[in-house]
C-alpha positions as CSV (number, residue, x, y, z in Angstrom):
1,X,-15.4,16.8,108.0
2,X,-17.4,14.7,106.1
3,X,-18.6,16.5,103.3
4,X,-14.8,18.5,103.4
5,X,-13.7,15.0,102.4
6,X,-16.4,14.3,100.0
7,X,-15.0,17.6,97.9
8,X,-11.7,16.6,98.1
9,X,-12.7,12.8,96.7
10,X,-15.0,14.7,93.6
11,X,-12.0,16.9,93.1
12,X,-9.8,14.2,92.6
13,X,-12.1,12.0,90.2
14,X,-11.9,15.3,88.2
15,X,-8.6,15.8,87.4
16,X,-8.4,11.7,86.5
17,X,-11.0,11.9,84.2
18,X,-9.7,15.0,82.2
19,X,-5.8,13.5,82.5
20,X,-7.3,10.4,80.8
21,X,-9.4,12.3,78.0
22,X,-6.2,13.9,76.5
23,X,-3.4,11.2,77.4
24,X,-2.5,10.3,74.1
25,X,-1.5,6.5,73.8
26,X,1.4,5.5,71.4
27,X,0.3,2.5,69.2
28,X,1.4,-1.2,70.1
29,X,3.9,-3.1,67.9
30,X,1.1,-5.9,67.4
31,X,-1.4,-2.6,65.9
32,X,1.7,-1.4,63.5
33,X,2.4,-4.9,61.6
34,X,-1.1,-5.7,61.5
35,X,-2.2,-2.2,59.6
36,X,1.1,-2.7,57.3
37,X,-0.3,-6.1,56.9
38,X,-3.7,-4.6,55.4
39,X,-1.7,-2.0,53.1
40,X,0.4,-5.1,51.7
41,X,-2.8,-6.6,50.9
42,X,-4.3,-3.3,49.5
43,X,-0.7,-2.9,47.0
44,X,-1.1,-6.8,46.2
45,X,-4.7,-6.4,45.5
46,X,-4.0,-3.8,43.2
47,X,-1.6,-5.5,41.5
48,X,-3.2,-8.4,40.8
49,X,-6.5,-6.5,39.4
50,X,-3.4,-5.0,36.7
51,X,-2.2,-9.0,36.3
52,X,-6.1,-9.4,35.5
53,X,-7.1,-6.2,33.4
54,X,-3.6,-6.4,31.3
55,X,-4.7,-9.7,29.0
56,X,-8.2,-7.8,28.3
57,X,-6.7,-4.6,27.0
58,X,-4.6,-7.4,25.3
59,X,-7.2,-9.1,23.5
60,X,-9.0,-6.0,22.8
61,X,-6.3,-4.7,20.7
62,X,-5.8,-7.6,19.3
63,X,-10.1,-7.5,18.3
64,X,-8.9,-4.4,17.1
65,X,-6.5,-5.6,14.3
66,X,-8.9,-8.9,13.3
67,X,-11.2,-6.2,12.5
68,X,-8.2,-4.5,9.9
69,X,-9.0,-6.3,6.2
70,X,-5.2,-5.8,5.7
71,X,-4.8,-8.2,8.1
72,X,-7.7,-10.5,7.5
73,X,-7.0,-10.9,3.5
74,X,-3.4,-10.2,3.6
75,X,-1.2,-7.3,1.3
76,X,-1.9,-9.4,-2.0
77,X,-5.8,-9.8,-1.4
78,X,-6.2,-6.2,-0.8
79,X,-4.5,-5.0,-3.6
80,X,-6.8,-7.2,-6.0
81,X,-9.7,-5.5,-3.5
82,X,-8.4,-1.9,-4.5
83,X,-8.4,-2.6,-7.9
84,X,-11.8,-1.6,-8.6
85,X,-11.9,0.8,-6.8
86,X,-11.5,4.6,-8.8
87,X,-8.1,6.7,-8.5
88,X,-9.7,9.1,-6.0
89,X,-11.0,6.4,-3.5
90,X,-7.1,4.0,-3.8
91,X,-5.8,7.4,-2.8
92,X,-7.7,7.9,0.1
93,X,-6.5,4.5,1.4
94,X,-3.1,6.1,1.9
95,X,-4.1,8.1,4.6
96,X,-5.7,4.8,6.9
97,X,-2.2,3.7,8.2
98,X,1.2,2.8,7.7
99,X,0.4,-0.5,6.1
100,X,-2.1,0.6,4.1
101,X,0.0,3.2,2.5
102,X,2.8,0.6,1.7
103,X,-0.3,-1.6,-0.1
104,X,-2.0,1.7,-2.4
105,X,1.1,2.5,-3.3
106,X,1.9,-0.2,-5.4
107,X,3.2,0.4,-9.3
108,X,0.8,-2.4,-10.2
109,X,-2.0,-1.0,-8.6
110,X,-1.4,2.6,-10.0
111,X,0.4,1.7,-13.8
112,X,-3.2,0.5,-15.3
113,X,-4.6,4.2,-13.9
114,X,-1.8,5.7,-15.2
115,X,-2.5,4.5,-18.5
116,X,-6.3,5.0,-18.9
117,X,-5.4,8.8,-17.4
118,X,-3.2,9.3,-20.5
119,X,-5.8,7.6,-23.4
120,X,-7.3,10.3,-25.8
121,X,-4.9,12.6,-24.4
122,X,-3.2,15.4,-26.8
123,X,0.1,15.6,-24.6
124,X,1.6,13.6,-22.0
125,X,3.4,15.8,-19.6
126,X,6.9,15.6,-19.7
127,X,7.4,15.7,-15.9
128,X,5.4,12.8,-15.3
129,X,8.1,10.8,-17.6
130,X,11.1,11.5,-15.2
131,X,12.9,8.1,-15.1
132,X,12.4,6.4,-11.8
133,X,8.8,8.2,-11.1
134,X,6.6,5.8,-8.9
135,X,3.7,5.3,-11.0
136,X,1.3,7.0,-8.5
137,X,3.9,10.2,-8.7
138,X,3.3,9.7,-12.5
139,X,-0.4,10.3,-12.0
140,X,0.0,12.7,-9.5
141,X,2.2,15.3,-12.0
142,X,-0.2,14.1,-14.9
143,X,-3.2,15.4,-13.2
144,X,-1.7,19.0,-12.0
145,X,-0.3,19.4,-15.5
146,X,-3.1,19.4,-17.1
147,X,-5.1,22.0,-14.8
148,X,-2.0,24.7,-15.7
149,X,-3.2,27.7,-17.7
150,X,0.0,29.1,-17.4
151,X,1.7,28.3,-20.8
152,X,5.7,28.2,-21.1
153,X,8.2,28.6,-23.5
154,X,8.4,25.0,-23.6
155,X,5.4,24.4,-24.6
156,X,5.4,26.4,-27.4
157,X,8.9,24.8,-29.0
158,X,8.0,21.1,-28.0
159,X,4.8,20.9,-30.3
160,X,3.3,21.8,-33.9
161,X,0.6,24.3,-33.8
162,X,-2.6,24.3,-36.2
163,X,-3.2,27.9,-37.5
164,X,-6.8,29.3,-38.5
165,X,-8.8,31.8,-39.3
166,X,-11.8,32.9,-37.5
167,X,-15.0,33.5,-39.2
168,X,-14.5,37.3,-38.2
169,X,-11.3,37.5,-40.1
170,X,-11.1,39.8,-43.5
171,X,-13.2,37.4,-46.2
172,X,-9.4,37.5,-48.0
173,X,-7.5,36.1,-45.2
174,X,-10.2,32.9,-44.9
175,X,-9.8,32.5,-48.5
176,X,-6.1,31.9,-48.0
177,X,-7.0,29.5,-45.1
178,X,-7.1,25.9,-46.8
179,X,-9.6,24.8,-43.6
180,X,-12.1,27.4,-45.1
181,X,-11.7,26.7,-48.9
182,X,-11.0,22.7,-48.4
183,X,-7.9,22.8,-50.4
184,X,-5.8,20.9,-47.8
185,X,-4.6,20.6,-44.7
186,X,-4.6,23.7,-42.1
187,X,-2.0,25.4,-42.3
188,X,0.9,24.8,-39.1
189,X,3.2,27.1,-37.2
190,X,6.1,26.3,-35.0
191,X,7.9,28.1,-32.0
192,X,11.8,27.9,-31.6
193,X,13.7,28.6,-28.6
194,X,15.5,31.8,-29.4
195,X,11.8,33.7,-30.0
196,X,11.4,33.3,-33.7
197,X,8.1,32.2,-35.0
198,X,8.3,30.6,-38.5
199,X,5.6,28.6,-41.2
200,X,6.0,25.7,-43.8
201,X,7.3,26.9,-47.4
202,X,4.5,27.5,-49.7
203,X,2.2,28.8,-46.4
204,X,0.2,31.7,-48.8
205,X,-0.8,33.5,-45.1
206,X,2.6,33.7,-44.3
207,X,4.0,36.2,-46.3
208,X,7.3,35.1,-45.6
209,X,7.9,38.2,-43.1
210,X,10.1,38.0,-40.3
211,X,7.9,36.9,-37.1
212,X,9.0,37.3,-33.2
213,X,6.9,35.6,-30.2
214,X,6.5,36.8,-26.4
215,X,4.9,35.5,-23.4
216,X,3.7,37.8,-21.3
217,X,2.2,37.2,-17.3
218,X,1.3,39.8,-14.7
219,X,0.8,38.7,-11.3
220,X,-1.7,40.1,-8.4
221,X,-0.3,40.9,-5.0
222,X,-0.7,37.4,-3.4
223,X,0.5,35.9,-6.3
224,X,-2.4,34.9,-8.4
225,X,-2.2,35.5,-12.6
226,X,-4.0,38.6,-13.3
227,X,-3.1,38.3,-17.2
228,X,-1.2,35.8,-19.5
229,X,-1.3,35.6,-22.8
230,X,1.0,35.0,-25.7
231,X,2.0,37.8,-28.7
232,X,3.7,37.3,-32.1
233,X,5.3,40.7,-33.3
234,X,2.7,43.9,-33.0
235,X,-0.3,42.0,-33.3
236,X,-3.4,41.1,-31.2
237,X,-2.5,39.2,-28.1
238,X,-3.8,35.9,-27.9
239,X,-5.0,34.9,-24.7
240,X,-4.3,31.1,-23.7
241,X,-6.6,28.3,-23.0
242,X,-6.9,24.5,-22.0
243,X,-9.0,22.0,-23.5
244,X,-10.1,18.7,-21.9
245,X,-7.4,16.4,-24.1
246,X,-4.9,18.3,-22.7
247,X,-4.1,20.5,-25.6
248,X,-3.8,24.1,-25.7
249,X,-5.6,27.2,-27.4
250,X,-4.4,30.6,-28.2
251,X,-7.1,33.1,-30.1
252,X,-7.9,36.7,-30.3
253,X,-10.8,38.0,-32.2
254,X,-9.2,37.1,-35.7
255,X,-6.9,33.6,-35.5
256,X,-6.5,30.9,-33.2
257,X,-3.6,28.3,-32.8
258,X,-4.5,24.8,-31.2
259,X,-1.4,22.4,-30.5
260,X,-1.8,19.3,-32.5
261,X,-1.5,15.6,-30.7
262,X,2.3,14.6,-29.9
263,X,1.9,11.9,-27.5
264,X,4.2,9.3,-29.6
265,X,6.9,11.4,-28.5
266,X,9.2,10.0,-26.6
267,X,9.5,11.1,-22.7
268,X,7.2,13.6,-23.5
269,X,6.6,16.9,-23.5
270,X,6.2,20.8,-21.5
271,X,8.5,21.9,-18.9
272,X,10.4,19.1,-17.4
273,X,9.7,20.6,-13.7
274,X,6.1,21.2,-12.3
275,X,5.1,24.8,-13.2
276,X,1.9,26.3,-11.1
């Protein structure tokens, strides 16, 4: 009986024991508030580190902008500052910000560039005169102008051309040629809108023959000039050139015609839109 009753009493603590390892206990109301106490103070903890970081992010954008000379020296200082600077470095200041931009963009800054671009200069492009044209547009146009090879019909008409012989024309052609005899002036052609090609009175080379121009261009298949040049009735083609004032060049093995200064003209002249 005794140890009967000593099984039954192990038996017993048994099944306690493993009741009591997987009773699961709900949580007391006092356990609840304090934990949501501890997340409150987590959310407040995080939003005062935000209420503390904000003013440094603040003050290091605002470092940011001291460090800007626009807004040290002010628009008007910085101008002054960008006058010595070249044409190629004020136009690299557009490209810094907003601000900057409305600063190097200025008439006054560019007009003085403007004119020191166009001194010793056989032609001032007529596009670059468009009434209204910002003075750093002006430049822009002058610049592109006066890489074109491409010559137009304008060009031709707008301006007196200077005709000579080369020294591998016929002995009796230079002799005609006042440049080579130093009898006067060179002799001039001009160009006219409806193709004609004519010469002063009195012009001994002439002949006094009817004369016709063309311009002819061929183009490669992405678009690039394969041949330009310019032709007056059956003879040689001339093939066309640009010189560093600006002015143009047409030759072939015989003659050459160089366009003579015009910048007095007023407005200017060439093609009144951009041509590439």
């Amino acid at each position: 009986m005794t140890s009967r009753r000593q099984e039954e009493i192990i038996s017993h603590r048994h099944r306690g024991l493993s009741v009591n390892r997987f009773k699961v206990t709900s949580p007391s109301p006092m356990a609840d508030s304090r934990r949501g106490e501890g997340k409150g103070k987590e959310r407040a903890g995080c939003d005062s580190d935000d209420l503390e970081t904000k003013p440094k992010r603040q003050r290091k954008d605002q470092d940011g902008e001291v460090g800007d000379p626009l807004v040290v020296v002010g628009p008007e200082i910085l101008e002054k500052i960008l006058n010595f600077l070249d044409a190629r470095s004020v136009a690299r200041c557009l490209v810094v910000s907003r601000r900057w931009h409305n600063v190097a963009t200025s008439d006054r800054l560019w007009a003085h560039r403007l004119s020191e671009l166009w001194t010793g200069k056989a032609h001032i492009p007529r596009c670059a005169q468009v009434r209204g044209l910002s003075r750093l547009r002006a430049y822009s146009l002058s610049v592109m102008d006066s890489k074109r090879v491409r010559i137009t019909r304008e060009d031709l008409c707008d301006r007196v051309w200077e005709y000579r012989f080369k020294a591998t024309a016929p002995e009796y052609w230079r002799n005609l040629d006042p440049s080579w005899t130093n009898t006067g002036r060179p002799m001039w052609r001009y160009f006219h809108p409806d193709g004609t090609h004519t010469a002063d009175p009195g012009d001994k080379a002439w002949g006094g023959h009817e004369s016709n121009y063309s311009i002819i261009t061929s183009y490669v298949g992405d678009g690039r000039i394969r041949q330009h040049y310019v032709r007056i009735n059956r003879w040689a083609p001339m093939t066309v050139s640009r010189l560093e004032d600006w002015s143009w060049q047409m030759s072939n093995d015989i003659y050459f015609y160089t366009s003579l200064p015009d910048t007095e003209k007023p407005g200017g002249t060439g093609p009144l839109f951009p041509v590439w």
